[in-house]
C-alpha positions in Angstrom: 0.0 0.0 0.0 3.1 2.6 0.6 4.0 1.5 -2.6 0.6 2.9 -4.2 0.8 6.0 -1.9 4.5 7.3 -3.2 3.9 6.4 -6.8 0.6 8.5 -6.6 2.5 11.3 -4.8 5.4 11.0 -7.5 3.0 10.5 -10.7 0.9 14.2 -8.7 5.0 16.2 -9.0 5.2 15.4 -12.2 2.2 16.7 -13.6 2.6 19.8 -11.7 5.9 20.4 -12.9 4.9 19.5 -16.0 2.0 22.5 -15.6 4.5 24.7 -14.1 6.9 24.4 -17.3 3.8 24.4 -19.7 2.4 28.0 -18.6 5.5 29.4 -18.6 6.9 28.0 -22.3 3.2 29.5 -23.4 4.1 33.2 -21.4 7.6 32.9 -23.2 6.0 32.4 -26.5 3.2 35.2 -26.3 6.2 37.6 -25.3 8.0 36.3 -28.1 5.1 36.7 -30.4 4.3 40.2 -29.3 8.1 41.6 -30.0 8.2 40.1 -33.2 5.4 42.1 -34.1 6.4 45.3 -33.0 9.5 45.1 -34.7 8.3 43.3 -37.5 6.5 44.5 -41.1 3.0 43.7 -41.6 1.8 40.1 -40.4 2.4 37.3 -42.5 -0.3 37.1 -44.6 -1.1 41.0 -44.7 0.1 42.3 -48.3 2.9 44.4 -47.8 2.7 48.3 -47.4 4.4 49.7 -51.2 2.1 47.2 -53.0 0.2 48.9 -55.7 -3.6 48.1 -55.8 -4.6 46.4 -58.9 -7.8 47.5 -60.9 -11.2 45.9 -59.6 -15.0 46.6 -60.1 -17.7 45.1 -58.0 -21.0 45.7 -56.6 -21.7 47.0 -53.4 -24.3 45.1 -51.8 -26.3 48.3 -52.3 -26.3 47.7 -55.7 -23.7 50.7 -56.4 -20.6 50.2 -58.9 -17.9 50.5 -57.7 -13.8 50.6 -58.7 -10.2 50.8 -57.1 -10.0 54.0 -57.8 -12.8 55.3 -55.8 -10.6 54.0 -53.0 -7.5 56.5 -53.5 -6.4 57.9 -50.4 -9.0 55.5 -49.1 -9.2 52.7 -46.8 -10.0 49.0 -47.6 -11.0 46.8 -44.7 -11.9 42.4 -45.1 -14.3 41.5 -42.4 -15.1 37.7 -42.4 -18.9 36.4 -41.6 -17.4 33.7 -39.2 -14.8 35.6 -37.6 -15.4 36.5 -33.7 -11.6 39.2 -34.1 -14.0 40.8 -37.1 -17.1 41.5 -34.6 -14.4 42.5 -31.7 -12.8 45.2 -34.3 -15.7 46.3 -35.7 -16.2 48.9 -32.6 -12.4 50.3 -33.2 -12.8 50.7 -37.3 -15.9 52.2 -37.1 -14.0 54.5 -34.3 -11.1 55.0 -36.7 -13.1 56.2 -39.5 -15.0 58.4 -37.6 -11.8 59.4 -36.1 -9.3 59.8 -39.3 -11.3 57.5 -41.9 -11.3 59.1 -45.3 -15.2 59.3 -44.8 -17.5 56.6 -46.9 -16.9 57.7 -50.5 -13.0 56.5 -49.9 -14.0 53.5 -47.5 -14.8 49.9 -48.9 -15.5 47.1 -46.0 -15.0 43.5 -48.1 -17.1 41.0 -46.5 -16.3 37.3 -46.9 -18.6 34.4 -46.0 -21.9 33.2 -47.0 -24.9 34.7 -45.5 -25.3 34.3 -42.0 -27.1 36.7 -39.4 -24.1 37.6 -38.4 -23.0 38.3 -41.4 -25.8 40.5 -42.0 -25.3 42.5 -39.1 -22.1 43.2 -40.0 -22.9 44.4 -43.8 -25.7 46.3 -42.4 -23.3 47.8 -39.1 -20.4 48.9 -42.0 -22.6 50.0 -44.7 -23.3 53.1 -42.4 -19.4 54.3 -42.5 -18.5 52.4 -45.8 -19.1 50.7 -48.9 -19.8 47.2 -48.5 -19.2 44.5 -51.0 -19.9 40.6 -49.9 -18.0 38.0 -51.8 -16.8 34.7 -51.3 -13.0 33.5 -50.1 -11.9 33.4 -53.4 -13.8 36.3 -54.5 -12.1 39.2 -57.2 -11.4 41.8 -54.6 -10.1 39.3 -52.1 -8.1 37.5 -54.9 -6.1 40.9 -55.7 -5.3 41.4 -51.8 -5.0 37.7 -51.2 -7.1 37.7 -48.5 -6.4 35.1 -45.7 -6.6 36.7 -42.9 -9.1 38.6 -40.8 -10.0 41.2 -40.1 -7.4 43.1 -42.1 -7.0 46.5 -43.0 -5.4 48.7 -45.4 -4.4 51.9 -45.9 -3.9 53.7 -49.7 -2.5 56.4 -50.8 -3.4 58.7 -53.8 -1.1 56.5 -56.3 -3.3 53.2 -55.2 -0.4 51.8 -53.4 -0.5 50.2 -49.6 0.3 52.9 -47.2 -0.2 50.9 -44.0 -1.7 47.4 -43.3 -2.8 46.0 -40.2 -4.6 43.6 -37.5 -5.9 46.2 -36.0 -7.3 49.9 -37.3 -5.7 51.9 -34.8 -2.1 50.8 -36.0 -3.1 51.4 -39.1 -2.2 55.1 -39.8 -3.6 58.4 -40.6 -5.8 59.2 -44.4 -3.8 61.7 -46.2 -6.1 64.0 -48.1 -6.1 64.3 -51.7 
């Protein structure tokens, strides 16, 4: 029976060593994570700022026409339907663009998914503060930014390039007039 008692008491140390080195290998890492990403370009996945824009038309789920080059000195935001970090943002864009945002004539929100309510809360939440074009993953807007991930947000200049890209609106920089 002692025999039982120790090998309990030694199996119990282990796993809360094991614990112990666990939390503090996944501390290590997020502080790992969040220097490489102040001191890092834009996150993988993001198209680089200096990009130049290539030439698009869609339609706004409006029903309005749109091309890239409404969009100069503009912003371009892709919002997913399935995406909880696209709902948590969606406060802080619609903060930025009231903010610095280059107004809704220079704003396009892509939206990616299928129709969900949630989905169509967000449409009708960014169709106040932006144009608003919903298209599948693969769809011709999201094809020219290969867009991956979400939410992601980008910033143009008057030459249609990328000014400033980002996870997050409020890194993202301020609208130069034109």
């Amino acid at each position: 029976m002692s025999y039982l008692v120790a090998a309990v008491i030694v199996v119990g140390a282990l796993c809360g060593v094991d614990l112990l080195l666990t939390v503090a290998l996944i501390r290590r890492l997020r502080q790992h994570l969040e220097q490489e990403s102040e001191t890092s370009g834009p996150i993988g996945g993001l198209v680089a700022e200096g990009t130049h824009v290539a030439q698009f038309t869609a339609v706004t789920a409006d029903g309005e026409a749109i091309g890239a080059d409404m969009f100069r000195s503009g912003v371009i935001a892709f919002m997913s339907t399935t995406c909880k970090a696209c709902t948590d943002q969606l406060p802080a864009f619609i903060g930025y663009l009231s903010d610095s945002g280059p107004g809704r004539d220079r704003t396009l929100a892509v939206v990616v998914g299928s129709d969900t309510p949630d989905g169509d809360h967000l449409v009708a939440e960014l169709a106040q503060h932006a144009h608003v074009v919903r298209e599948e993953l693969d769809g011709p807007i999201g094809i020219g930014f290969n867009a991956r991930v979400f939410p992601a947000f980008y910033l143009l200049d008057d030459r249609l390039t990328i000014a400033g890209s980002s996870i997050d609106p409020a890194r993202l920089g301020v609208v130069l007039p034109t």
